[in-house]
Structure formats: structure tokens, C-alpha cells
ROMIVEX-690819 format. One line per 2 residues: number of its first residue (from 1); for each residue y, x, z of N, C-alpha, C. Coordinates in steps of 0.1 Angstrom, whole numbers, padded with zeros to 4 digits. Example, Ala and Ser with C-alpha at 12.3 -4.5 7.8 and 13.67 -1.06 7.14 Angstrom:
// residues 2
1 = -0057,0132,0078,-0045,0123,0078,-0033,0132,0078 ~ -0022,0128,0071,-0011,0137,0071,0000,0129,0079 .
END
This chain:
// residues 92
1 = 0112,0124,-0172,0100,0117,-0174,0088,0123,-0166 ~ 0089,0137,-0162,0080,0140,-0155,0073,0132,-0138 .
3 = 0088,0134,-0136,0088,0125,-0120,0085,0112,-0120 ~ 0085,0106,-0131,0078,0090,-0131,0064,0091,-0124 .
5 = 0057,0102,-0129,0041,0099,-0121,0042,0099,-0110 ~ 0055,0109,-0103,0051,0102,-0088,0062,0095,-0087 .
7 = 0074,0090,-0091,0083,0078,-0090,0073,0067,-0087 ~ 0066,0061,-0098,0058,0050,-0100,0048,0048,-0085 .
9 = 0040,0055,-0082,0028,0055,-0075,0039,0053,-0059 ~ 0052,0063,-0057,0058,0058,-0045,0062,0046,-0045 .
11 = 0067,0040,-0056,0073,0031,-0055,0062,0015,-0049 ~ 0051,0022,-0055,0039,0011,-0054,0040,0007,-0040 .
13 = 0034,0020,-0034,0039,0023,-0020,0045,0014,-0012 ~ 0057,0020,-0015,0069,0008,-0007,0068,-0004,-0010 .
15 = 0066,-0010,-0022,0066,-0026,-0022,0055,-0031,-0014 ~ 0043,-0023,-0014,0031,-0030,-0007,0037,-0030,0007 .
17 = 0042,-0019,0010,0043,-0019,0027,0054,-0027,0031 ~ 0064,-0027,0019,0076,-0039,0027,0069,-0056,0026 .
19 = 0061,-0053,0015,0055,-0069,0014,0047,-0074,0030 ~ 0044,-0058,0031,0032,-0065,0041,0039,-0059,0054 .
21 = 0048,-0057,0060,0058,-0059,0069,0062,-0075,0070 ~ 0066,-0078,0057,0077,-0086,0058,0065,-0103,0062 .
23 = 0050,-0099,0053,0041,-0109,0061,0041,-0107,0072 ~ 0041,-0102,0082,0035,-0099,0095,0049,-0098,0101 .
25 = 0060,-0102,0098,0072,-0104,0106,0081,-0117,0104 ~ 0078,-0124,0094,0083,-0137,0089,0068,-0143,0082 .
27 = 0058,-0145,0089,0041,-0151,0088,0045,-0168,0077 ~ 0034,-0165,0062,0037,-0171,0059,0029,-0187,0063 .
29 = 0033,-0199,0057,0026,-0212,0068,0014,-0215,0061 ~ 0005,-0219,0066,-0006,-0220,0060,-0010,-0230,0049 .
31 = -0016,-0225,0040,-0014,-0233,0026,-0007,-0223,0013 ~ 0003,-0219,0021,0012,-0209,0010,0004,-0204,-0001 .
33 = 0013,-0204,-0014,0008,-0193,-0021,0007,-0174,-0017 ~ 0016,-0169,-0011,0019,-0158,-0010,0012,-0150,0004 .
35 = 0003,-0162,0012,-0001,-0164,0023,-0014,-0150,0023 ~ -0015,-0145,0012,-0030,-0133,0013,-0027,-0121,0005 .
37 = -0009,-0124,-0004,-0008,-0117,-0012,-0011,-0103,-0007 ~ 0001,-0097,0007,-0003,-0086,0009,-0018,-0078,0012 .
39 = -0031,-0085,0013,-0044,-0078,0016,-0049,-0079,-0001 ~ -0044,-0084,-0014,-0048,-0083,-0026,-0035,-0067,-0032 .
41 = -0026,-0071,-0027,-0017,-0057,-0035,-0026,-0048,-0025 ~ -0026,-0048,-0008,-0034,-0035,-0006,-0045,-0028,-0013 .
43 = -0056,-0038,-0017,-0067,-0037,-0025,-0060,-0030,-0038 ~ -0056,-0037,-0046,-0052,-0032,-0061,-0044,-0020,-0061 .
45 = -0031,-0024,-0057,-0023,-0010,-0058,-0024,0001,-0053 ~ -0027,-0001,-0034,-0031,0016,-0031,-0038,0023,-0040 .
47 = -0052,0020,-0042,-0057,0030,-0049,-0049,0033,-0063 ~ -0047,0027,-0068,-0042,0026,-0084,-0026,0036,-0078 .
49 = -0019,0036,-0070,-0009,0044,-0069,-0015,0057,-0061 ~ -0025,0057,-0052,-0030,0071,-0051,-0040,0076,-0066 .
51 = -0043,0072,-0073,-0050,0079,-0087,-0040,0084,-0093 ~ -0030,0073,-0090,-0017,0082,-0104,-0007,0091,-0099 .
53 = -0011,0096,-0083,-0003,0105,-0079,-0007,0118,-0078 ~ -0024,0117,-0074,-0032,0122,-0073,-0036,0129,-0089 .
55 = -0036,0123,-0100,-0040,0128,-0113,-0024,0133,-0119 ~ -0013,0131,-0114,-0001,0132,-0118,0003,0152,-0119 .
57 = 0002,0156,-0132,0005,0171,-0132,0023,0172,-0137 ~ 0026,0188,-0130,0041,0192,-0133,0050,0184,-0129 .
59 = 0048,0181,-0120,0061,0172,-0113,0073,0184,-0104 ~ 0080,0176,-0105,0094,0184,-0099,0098,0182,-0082 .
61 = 0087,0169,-0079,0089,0166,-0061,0081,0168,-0060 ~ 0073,0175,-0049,0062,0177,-0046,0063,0167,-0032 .
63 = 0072,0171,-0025,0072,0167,-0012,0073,0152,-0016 ~ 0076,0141,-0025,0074,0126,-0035,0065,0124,-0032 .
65 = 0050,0133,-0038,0042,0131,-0042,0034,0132,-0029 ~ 0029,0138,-0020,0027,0141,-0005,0028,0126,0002 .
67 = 0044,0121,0000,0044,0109,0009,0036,0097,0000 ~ 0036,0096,-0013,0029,0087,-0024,0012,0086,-0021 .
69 = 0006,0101,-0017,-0008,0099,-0013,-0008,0095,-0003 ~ 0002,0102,0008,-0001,0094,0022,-0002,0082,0025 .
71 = 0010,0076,0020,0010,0062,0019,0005,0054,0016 ~ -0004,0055,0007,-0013,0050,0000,-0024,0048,0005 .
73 = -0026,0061,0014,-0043,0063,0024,-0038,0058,0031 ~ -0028,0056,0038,-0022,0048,0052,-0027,0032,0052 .
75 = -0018,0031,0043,-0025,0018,0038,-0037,0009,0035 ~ -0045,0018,0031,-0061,0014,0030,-0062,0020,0043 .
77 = -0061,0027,0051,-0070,0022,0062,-0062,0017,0073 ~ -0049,0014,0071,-0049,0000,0083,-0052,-0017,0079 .
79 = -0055,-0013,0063,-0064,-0026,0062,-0079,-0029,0066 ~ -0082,-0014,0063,-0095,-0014,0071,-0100,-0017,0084 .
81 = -0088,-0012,0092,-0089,-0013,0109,-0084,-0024,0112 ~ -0073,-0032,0101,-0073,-0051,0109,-0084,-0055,0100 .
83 = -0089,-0054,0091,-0100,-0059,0091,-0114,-0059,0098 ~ -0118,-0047,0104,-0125,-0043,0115,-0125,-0049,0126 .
85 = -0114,-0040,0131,-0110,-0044,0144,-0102,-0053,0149 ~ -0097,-0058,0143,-0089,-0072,0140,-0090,-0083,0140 .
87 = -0106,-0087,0127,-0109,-0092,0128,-0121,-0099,0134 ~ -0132,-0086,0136,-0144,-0086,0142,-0144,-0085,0161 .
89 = -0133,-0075,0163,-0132,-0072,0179,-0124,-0079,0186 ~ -0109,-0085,0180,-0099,-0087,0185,-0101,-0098,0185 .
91 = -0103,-0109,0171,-0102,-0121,0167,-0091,-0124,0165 ~ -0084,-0117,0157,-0071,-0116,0152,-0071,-0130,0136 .
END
């Protein structure tokens, strides 16, 4: 039960990043429901899975937990930079 704190927050992790791979590799068609989902899980979950990896004590992976913050900050800021740069410089 310990490793759930950082099980959980990696796992957040991965779904956001496969979700938002899998937008930006199979683009959904305009109209879709699922069509913005990946920039609302960026929003919600990064932080919410860096808090609970970051506030997460006695865990047994450390090196889990490492990739669970990274990930997480990774994430928030390459939404930041297609949002920026993407969408303000590039016209993406």
C-alpha cells in the first residue's frame, strides 16, 4: 500500500501522455467529443499526480517517484510551449 502514492500519480502520468500522443498521431475530426480531451487531463491531472507524488512519504521506489514528478512537469510545460509557441508564433 505504500507504493500506491507513487503507483497512482505514475500511472496518471502515462495515461495523459499516451492520450495525448495518441491525439496528435491519429487527430481527432472536428466536432468530436474527445477532440480537447488531452489539454483538460493536462490541466487536471499533471498537477494533481505531481501533488501526490510530491506529498507521497515512505515509499519503496524512489526512482517511481522521480519519473512521476518528471512527468508530470514535462507535461505542463509542453502544454505551455504549444500553447505559446504553437499557438501564438507558429499558428499551429
Amino acid at each position: 500500500m505504500k507504493n500506491l502514492g507513487v503507483i497512482f500519480p505514475f500511472l496518471l502520468f502515462m495515461l495523459t501522455g499516451l492520450f495525448t500522443v495518441y491525439s496528435f498521431v491519429f487527430p481527432f475530426e472536428a466536432g468530436e467529443k474527445l477532440q480537447g480531451v488531452w489539454v483538460v487531463m493536462i490541466v487536471f491531472l499533471s498537477p494533481l499526480g505531481l501533488v501526490l507524488a510530491i506529498t507521497n512519504k515512505g515509499n519503496t521506489q524512489p526512482k517511481l517517484k522521480k519519473v512521476a514528478i518528471g512527468g508530470n512537469v514535462a507535461l505542463m510545460l509542453f502544454l505551455f510551449l504549444y500553447m505559446t509557441l504553437g499557438v501564438i508564433v507558429l499558428g499551429v
